[in-house]
BATIMAR-709752 format. One record per residue (C-alpha): x, y, z; residue number from 1. Coordinates in steps of 0.05 Angstrom, whole numbers, plus 5000, padded with zeros to 4 digits. Example, Ala and Ser with C-alpha at 12.3 -4.5 7.8 and 13.67 -1.06 7.14 Angstrom:
<pt><px>5246</px><py>4910</py><pz>5156</pz><num>1</num></pt>
<pt><px>5273</px><py>4979</py><pz>5143</pz><num>2</num></pt>
***
This chain:
<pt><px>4741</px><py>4472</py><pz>4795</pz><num>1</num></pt>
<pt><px>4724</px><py>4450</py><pz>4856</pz><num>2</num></pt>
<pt><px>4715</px><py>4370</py><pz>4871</pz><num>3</num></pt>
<pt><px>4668</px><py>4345</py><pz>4922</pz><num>4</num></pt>
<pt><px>4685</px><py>4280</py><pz>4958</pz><num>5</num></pt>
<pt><px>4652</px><py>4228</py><pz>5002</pz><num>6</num></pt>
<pt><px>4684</px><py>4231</py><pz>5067</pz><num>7</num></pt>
<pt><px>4687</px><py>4172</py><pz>5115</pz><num>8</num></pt>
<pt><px>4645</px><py>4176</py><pz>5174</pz><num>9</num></pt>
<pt><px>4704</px><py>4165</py><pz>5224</pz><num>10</num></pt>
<pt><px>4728</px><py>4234</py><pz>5182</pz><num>11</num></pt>
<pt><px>4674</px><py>4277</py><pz>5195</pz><num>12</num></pt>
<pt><px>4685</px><py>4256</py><pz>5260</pz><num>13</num></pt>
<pt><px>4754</px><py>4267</py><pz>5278</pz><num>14</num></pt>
<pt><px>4732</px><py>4340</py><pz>5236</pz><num>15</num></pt>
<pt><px>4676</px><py>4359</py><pz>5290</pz><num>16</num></pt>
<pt><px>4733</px><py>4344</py><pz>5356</pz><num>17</num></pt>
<pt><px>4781</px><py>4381</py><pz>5307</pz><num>18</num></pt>
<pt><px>4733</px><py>4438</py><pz>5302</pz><num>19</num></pt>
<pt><px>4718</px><py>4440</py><pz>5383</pz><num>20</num></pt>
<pt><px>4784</px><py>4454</py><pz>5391</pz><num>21</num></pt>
<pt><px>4787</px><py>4513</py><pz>5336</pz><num>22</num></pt>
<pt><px>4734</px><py>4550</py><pz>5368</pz><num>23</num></pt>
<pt><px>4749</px><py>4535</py><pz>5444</pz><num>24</num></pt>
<pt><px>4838</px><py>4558</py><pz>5418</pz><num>25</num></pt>
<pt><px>4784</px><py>4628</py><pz>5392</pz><num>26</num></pt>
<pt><px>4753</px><py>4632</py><pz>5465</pz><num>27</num></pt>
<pt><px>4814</px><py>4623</py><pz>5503</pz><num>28</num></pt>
<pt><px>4855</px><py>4676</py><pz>5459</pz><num>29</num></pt>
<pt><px>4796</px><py>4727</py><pz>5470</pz><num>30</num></pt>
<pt><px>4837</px><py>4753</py><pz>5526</pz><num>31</num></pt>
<pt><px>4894</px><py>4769</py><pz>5491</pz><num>32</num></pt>
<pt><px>4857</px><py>4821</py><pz>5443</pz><num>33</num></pt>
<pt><px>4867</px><py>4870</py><pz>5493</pz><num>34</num></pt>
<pt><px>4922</px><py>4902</py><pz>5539</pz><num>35</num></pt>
<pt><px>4917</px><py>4902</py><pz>5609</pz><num>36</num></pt>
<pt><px>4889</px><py>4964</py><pz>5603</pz><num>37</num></pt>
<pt><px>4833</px><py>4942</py><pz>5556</pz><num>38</num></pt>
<pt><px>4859</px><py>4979</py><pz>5490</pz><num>39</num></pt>
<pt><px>4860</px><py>4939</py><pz>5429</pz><num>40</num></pt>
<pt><px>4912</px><py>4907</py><pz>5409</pz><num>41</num></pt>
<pt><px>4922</px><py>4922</py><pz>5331</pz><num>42</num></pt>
<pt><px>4966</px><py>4897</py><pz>5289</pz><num>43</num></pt>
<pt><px>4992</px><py>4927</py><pz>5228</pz><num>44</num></pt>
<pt><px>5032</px><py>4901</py><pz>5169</pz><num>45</num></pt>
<pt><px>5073</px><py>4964</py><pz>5149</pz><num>46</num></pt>
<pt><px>5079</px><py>5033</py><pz>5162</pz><num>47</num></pt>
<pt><px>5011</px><py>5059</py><pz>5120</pz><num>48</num></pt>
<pt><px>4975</px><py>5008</py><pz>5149</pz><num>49</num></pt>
<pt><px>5013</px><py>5030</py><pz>5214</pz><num>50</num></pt>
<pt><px>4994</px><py>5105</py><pz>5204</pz><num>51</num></pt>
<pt><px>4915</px><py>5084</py><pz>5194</pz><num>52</num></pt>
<pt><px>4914</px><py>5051</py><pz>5252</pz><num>53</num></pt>
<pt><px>4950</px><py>5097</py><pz>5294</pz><num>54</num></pt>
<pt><px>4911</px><py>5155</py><pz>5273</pz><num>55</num></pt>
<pt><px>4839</px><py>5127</py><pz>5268</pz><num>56</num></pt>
<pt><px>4847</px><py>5085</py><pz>5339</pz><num>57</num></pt>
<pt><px>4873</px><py>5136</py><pz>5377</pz><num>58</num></pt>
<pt><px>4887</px><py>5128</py><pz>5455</pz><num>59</num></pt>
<pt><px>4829</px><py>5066</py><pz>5448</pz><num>60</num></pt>
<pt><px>4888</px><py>5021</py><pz>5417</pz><num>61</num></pt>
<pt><px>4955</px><py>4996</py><pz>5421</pz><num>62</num></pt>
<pt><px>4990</px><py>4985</py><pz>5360</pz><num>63</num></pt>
<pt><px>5040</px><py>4935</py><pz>5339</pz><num>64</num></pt>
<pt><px>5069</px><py>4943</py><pz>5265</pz><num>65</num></pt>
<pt><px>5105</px><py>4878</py><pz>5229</pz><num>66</num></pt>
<pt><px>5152</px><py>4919</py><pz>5189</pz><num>67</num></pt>
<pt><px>5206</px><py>4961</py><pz>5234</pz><num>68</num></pt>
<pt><px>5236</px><py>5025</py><pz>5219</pz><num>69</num></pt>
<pt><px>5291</px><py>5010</py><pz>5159</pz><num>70</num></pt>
<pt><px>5269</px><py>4949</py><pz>5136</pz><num>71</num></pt>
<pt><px>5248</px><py>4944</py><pz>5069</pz><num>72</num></pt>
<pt><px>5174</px><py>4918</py><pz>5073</pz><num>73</num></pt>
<pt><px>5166</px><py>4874</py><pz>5009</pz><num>74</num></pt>
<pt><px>5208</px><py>4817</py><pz>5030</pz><num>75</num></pt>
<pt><px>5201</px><py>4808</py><pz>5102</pz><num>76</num></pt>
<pt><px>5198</px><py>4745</py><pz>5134</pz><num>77</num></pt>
<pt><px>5161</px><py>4738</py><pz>5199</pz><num>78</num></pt>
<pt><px>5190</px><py>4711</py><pz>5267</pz><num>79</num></pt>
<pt><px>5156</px><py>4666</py><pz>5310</pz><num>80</num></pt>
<pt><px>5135</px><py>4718</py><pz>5360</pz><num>81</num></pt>
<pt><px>5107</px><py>4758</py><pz>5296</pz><num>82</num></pt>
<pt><px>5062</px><py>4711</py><pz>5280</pz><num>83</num></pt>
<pt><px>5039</px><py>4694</py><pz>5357</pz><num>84</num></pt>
<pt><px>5018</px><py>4776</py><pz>5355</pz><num>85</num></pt>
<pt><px>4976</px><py>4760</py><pz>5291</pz><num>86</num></pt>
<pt><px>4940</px><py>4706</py><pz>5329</pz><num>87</num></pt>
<pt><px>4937</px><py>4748</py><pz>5386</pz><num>88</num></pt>
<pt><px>4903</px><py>4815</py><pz>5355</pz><num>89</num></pt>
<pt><px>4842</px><py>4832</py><pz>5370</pz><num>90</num></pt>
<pt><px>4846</px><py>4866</py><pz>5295</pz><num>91</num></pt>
<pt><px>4892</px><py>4859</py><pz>5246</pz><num>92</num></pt>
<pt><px>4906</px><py>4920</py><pz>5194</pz><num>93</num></pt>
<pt><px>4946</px><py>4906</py><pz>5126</pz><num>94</num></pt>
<pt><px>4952</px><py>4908</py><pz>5054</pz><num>95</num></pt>
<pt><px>4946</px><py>4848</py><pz>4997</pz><num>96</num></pt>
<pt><px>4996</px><py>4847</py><pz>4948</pz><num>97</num></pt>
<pt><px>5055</px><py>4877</py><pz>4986</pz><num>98</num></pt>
<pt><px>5088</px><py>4830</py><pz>5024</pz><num>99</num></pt>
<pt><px>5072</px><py>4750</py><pz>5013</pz><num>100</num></pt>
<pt><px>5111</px><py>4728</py><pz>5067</pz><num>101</num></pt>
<pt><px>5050</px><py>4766</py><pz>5108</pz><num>102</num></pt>
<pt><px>4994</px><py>4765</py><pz>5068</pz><num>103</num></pt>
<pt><px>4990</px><py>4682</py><pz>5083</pz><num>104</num></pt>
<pt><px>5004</px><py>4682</py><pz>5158</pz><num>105</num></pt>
<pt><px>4943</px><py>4739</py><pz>5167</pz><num>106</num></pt>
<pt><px>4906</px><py>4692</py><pz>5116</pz><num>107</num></pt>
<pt><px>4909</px><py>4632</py><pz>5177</pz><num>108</num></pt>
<pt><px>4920</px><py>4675</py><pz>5243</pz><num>109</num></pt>
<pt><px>4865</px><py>4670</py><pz>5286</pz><num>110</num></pt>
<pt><px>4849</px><py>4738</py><pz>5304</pz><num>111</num></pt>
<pt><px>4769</px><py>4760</py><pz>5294</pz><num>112</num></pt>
<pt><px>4777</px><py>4816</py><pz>5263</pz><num>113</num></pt>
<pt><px>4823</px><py>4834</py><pz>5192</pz><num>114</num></pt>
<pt><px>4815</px><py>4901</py><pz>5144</pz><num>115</num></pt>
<pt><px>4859</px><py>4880</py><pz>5079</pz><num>116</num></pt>
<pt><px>4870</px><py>4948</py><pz>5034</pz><num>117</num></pt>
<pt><px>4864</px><py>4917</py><pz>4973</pz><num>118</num></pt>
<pt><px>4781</px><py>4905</py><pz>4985</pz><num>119</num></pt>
<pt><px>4773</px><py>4977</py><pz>5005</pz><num>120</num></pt>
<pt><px>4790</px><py>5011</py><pz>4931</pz><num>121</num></pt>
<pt><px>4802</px><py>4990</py><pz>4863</pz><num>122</num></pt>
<pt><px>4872</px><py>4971</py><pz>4858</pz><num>123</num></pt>
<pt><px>4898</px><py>4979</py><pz>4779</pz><num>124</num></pt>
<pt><px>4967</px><py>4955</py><pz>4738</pz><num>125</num></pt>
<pt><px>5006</px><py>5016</py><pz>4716</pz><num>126</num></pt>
<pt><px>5061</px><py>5015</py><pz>4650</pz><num>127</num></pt>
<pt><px>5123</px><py>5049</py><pz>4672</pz><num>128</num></pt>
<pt><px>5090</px><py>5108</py><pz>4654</pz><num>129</num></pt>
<pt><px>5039</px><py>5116</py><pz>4701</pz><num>130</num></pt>
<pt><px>4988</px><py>5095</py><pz>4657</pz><num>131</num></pt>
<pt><px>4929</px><py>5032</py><pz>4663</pz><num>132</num></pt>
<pt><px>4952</px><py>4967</py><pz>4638</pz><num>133</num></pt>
<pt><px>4908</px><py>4952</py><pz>4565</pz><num>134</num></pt>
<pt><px>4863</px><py>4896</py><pz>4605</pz><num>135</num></pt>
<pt><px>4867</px><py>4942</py><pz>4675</pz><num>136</num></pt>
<pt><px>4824</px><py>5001</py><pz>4654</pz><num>137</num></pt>
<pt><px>4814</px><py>5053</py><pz>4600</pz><num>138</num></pt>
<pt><px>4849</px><py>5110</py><pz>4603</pz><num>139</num></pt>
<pt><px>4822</px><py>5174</py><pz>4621</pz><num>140</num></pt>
<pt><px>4766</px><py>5135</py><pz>4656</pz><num>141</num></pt>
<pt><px>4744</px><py>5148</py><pz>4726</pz><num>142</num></pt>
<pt><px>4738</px><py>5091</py><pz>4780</pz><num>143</num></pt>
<pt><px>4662</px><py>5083</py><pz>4761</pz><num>144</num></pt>
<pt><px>4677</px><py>5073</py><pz>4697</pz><num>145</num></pt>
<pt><px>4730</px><py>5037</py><pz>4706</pz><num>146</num></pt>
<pt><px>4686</px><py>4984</py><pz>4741</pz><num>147</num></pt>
<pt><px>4632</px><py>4977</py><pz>4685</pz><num>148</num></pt>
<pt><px>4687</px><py>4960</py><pz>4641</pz><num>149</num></pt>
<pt><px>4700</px><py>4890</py><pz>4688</pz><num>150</num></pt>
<pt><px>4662</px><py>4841</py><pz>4651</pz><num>151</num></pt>
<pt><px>4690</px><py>4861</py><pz>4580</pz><num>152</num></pt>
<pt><px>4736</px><py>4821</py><pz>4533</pz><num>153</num></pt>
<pt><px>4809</px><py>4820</py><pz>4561</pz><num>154</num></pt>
<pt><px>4795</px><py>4845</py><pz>4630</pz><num>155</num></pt>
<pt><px>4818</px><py>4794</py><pz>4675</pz><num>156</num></pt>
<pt><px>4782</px><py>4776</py><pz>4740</pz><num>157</num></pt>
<pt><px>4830</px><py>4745</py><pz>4798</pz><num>158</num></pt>
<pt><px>4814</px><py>4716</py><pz>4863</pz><num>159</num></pt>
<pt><px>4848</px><py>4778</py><pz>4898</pz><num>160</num></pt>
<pt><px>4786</px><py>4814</py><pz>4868</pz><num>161</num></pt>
<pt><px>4841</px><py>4866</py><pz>4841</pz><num>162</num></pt>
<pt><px>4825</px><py>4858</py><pz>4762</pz><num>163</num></pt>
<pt><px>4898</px><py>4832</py><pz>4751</pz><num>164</num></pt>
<pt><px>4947</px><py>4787</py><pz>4789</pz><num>165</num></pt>
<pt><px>4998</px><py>4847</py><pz>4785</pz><num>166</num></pt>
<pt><px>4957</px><py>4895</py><pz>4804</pz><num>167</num></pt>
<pt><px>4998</px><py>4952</py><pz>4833</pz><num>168</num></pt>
<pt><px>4987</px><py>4954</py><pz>4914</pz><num>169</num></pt>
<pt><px>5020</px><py>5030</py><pz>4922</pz><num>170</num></pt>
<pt><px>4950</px><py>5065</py><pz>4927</pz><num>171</num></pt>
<pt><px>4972</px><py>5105</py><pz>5003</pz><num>172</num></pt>
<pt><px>5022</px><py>5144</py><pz>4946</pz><num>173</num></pt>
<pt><px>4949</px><py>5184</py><pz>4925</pz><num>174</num></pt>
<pt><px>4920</px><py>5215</py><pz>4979</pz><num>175</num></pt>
<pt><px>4853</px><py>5203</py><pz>4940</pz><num>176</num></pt>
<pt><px>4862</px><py>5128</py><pz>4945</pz><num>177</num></pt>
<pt><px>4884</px><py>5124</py><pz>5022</pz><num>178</num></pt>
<pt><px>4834</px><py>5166</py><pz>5037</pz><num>179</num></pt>
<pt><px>4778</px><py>5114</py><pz>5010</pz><num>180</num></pt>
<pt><px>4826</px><py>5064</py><pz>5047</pz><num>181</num></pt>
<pt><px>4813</px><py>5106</py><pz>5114</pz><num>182</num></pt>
<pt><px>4737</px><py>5105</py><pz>5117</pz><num>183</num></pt>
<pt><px>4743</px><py>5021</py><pz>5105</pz><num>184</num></pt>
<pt><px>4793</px><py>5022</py><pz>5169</pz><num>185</num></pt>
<pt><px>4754</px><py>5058</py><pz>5210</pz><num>186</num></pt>
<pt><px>4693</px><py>5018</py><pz>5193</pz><num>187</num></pt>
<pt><px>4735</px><py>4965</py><pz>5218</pz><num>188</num></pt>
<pt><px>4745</px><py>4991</py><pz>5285</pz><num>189</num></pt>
<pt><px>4678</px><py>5004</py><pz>5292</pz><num>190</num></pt>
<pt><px>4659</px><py>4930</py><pz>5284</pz><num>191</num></pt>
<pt><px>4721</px><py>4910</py><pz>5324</pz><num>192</num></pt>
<pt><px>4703</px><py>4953</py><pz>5386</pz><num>193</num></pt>
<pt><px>4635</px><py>4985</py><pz>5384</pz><num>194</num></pt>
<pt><px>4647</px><py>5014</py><pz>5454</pz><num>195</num></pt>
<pt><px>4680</px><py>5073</py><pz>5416</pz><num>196</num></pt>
<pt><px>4649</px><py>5075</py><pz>5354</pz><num>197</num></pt>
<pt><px>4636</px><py>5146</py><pz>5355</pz><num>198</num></pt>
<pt><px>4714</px><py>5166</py><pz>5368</pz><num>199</num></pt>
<pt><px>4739</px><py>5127</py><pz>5315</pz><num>200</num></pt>
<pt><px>4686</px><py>5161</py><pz>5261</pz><num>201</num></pt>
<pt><px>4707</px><py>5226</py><pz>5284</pz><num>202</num></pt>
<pt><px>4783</px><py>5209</py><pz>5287</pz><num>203</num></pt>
<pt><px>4767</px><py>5178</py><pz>5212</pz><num>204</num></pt>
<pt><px>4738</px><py>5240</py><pz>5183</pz><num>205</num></pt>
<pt><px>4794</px><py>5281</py><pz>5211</pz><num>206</num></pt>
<pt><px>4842</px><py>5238</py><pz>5177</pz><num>207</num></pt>
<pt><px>4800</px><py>5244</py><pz>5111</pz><num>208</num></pt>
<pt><px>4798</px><py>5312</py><pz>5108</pz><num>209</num></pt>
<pt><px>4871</px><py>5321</py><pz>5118</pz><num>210</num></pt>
<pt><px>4876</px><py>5271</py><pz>5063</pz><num>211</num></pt>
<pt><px>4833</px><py>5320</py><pz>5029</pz><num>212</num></pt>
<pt><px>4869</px><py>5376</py><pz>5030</pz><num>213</num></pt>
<pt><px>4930</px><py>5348</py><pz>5023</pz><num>214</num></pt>
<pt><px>4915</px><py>5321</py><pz>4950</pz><num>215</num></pt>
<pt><px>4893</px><py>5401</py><pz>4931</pz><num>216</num></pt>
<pt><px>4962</px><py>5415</py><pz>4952</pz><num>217</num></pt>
<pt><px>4976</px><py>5369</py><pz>4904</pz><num>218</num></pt>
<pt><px>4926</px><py>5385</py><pz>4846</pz><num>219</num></pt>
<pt><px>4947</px><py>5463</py><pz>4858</pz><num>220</num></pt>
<pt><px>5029</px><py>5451</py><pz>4864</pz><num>221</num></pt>
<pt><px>5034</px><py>5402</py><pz>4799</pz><num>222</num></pt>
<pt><px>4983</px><py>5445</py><pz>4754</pz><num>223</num></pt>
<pt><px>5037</px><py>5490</py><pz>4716</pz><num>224</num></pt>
<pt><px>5092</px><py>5438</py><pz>4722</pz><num>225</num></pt>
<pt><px>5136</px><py>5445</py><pz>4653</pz><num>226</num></pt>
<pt><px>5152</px><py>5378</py><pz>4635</pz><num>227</num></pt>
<pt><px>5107</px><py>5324</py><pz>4666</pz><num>228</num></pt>
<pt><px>5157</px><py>5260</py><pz>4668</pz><num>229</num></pt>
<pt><px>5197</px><py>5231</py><pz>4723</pz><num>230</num></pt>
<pt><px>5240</px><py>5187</py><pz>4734</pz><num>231</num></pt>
<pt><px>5242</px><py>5149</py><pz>4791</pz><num>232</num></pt>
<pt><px>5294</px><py>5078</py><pz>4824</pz><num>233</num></pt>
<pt><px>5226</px><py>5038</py><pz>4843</pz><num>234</num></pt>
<pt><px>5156</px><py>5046</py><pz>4805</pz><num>235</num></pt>
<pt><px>5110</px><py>5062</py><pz>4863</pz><num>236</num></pt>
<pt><px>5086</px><py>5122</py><pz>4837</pz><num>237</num></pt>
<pt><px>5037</px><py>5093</py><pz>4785</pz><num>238</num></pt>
<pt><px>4974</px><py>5124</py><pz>4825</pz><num>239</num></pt>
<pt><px>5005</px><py>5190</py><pz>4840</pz><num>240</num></pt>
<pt><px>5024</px><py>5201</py><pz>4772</pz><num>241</num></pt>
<pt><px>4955</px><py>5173</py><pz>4751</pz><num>242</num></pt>
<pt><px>4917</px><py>5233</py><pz>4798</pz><num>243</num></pt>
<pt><px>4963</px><py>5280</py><pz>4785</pz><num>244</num></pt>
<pt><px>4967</px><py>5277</py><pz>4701</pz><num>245</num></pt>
<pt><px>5045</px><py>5250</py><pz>4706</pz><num>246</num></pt>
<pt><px>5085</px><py>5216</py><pz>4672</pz><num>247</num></pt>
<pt><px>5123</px><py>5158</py><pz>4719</pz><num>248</num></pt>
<pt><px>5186</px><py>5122</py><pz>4683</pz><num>249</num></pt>
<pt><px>5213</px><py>5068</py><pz>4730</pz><num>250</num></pt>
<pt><px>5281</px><py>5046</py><pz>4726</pz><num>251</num></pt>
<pt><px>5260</px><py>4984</py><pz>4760</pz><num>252</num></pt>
<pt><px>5193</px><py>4949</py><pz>4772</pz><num>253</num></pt>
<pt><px>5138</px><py>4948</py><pz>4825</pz><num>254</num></pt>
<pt><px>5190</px><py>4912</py><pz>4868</pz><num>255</num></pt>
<pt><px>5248</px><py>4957</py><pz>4885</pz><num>256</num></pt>
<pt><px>5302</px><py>4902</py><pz>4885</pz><num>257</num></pt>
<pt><px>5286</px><py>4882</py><pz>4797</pz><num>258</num></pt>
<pt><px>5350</px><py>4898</py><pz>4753</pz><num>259</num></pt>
<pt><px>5332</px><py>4941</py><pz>4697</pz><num>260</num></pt>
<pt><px>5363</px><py>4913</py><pz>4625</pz><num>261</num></pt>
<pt><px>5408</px><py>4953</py><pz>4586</pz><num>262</num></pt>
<pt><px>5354</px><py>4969</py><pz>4545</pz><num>263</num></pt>
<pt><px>5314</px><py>4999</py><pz>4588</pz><num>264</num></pt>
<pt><px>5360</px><py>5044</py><pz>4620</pz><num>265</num></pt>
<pt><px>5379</px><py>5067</py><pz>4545</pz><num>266</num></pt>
<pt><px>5301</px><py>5072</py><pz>4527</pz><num>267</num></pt>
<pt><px>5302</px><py>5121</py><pz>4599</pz><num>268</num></pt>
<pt><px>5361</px><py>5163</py><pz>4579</pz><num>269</num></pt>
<pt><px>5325</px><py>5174</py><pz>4510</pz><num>270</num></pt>
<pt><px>5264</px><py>5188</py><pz>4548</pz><num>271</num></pt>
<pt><px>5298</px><py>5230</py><pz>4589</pz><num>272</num></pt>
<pt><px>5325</px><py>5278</py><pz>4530</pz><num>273</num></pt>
<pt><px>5263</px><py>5277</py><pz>4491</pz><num>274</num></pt>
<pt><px>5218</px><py>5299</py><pz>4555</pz><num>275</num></pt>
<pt><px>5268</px><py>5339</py><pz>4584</pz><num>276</num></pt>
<pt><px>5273</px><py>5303</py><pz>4654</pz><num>277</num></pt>
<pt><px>5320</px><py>5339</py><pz>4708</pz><num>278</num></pt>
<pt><px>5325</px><py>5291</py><pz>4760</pz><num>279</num></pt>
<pt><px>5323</px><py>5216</py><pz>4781</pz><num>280</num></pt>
<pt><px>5295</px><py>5196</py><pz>4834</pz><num>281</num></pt>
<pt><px>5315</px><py>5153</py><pz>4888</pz><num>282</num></pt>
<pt><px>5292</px><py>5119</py><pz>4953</pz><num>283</num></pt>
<pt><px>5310</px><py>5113</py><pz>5028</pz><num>284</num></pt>
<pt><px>5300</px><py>5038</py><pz>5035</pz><num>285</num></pt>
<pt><px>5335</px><py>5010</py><pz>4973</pz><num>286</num></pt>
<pt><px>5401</px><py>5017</py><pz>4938</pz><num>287</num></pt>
<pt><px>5410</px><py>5084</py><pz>4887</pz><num>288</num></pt>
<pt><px>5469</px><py>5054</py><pz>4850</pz><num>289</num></pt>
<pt><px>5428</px><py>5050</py><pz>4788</pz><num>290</num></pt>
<pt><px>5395</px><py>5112</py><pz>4793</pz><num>291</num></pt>
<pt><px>5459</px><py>5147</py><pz>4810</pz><num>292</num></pt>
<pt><px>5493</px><py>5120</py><pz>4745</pz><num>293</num></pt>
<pt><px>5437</px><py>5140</py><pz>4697</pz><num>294</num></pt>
<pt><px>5438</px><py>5196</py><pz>4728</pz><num>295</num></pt>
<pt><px>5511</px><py>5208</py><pz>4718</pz><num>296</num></pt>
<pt><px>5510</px><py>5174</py><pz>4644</pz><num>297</num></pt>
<pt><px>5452</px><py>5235</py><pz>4625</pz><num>298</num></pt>
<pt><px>5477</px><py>5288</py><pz>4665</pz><num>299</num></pt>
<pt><px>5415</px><py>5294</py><pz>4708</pz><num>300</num></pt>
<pt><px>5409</px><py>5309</py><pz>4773</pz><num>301</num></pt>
<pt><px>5385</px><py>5266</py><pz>4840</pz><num>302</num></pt>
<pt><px>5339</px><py>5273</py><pz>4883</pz><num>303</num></pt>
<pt><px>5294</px><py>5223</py><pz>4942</pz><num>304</num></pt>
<pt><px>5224</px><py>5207</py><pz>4932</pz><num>305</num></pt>
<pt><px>5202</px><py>5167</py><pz>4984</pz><num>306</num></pt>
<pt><px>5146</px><py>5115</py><pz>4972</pz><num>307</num></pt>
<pt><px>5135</px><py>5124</py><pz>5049</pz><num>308</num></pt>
<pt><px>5132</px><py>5044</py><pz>5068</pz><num>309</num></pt>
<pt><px>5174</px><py>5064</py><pz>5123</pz><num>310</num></pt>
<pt><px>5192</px><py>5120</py><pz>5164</pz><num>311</num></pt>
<pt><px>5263</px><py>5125</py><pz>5191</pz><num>312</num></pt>
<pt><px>5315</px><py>5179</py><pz>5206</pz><num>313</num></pt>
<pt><px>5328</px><py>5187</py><pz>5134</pz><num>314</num></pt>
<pt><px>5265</px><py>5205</py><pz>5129</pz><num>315</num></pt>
<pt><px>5245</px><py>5278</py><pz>5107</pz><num>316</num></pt>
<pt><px>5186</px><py>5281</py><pz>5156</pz><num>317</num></pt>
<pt><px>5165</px><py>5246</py><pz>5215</pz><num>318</num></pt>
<pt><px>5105</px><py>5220</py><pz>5197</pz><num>319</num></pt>
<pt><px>5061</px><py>5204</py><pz>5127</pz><num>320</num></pt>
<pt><px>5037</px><py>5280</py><pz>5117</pz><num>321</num></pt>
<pt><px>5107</px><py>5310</py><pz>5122</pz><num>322</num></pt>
<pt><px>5138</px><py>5266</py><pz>5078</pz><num>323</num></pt>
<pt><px>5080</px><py>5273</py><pz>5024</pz><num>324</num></pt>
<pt><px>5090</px><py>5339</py><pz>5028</pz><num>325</num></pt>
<pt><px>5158</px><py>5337</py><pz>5017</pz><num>326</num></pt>
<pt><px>5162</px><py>5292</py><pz>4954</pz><num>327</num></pt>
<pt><px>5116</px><py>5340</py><pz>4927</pz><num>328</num></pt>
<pt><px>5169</px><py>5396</py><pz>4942</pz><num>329</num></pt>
<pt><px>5215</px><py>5347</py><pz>4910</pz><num>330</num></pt>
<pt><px>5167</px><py>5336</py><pz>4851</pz><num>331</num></pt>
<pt><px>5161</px><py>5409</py><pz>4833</pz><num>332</num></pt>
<pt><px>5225</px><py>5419</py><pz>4840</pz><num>333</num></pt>
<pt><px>5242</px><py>5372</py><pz>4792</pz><num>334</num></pt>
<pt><px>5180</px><py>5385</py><pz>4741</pz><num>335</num></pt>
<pt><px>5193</px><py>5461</py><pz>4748</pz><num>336</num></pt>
<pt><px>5125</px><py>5490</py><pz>4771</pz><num>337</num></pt>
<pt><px>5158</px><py>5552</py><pz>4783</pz><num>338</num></pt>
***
């Protein structure tokens, strides 16, 4: 609850010079929203909100990404000189719910325009399964349906408007999802620099569409896979599996760094007999000594899917299409859509 107090005068005052000086810090930064060259200076806070950007703004922007190449994105801490560029971008691209650290300097920076992810779909809380949370959604529903449900018994409303405080933020992991996130991006270019409006539209629905066709690619290569569970280090598949009628088991949670207990990784190698599961899945970005051992204790193979939140010579692609494509090479391999 929210409680209102009196204020001194001699407050309110020293408020209003306070207040001068926010907005005349806003005017003098103006300059800085742009190069020399008059692009827009963008930042982003990892690599999908990286790709977005890239993509949609085109030769009309200069991006700036928080998260390098190799470092794992969840538990960055920002530098000095990070935070100056936040203050300093004209707009700022990123995603709630991924990296804290982040998510509160963007909340003060003083740049005039921000697109958050998280207010551009409905984000949802997957089991280790793939499936909604009991107070997240109903299962089977679609995202419609899944709203009407908002105001009944048990589903809880949070301030991050996501429907639960651990809602998972992976949605760029179903092509579906991003997509939706696209469109919101680009209608945040648009407001940040009408000059080019009509580019960034047209460099949005090019994106969609390739976001389009990549999730029939997905819909078509998954359809006759034999066994529908997976295994996988770090549980960011929850909305892939969701799309895709799969089964996710995650050794660890939505964090990559959690320790599973030795119950869990029993309750996966039981899983793993009863649904016939080939392979375990591991990551670029974080350790695949756990996954390596189950693997080893169950006989099962390894494999690397990515959850793309950073693209690095390990990669298996150069950018966000080639390694979607590729984990779903990996997926059927392991499913055995053959």
């Amino acid at each position: 609850m929210n409680v209102r107090r009196l204020i001194p005068a001699t407050a309110v005052a020293g408020a209003g010079a306070l207040g001068l000086m926010a907005v005349s810090a806003c005017t003098t930064s103006g300059a800085a929203e742009r190069t020399d060259d008059g692009r827009l200076q963008v930042v982003a806070s990892f690599y999908p909100m990286q790709y977005l950007a890239e993509r949609i703004g085109g030769d009309h922007v200069a991006v700036t990404t928080l998260t390098k190449p190799g470092v794992e994105p969840h538990d960055l801490e920002l530098k000095p000189r990070q935070t100056a560029e936040l203050n300093d971008a004209g707009l700022i691209v990123s995603l709630r719910g991924v990296q804290p650290a982040v998510d509160k300097a963007i909340e003060q920076a003083a740049a005039p325009h921000k697109v958050d992810a998280a207010d551009l779909t409905e984000l949802r809380h997957f089991e280790g399964g793939g499936h909604d949370h009991d107070h997240g959604g109903h299962e089977g529903e679609t995202e419609a349906e899944h709203a009407e449900h908002a105001d009944e018994p048990g589903h809880e409303e949070h301030e991050d408007g996501t429907g639960d405080e651990a809602a998972d933020p992976h949605l760029w992991l179903d092509p579906v999802k991003y997509a939706e996130v696209a469109e919101g991006v680009g209608a945040g270019f648009e407001k940040a620099d009408p000059a080019h409006a009509d580019d960034y539209r047209k460099n949005t629905e090019a994106l969609v569409a390739e976001l389009t066709a990549l999730d029939a690619e997905f819909e078509k290569g998954l359809e006759k896979a034999s066994t529908r569970t997976f295994i996988t280090t770090h549980s960011a598949f929850g909305y892939l599996a969701a799309r895709y009628g799969l089964e996710q088991e995650g050794i660890s949670g939505v964090g990559p760094e959690s320790e599973p207990s030795p119950a869990r990784i029993k309750e996966l190698q039981e899983i793993a007999k009863k649904d016939r599961v080939t392979t375990v899945f591991f990551e670029t970005l974080a350790s695949d000594r756990t996954a390596r051992t189950l693997a080893d204790d169950t006989g099962l193979a390894t494999d690397v899917l990515d959850p793309l939140e950073g693209i690095t010579d390990k990669s298996r692609g150069d950018d966000y299409l080639q390694v979607m494509r590729a984990n779903l090479a990996a997926l059927q391999k392991a499913l055995g859509t053959s």
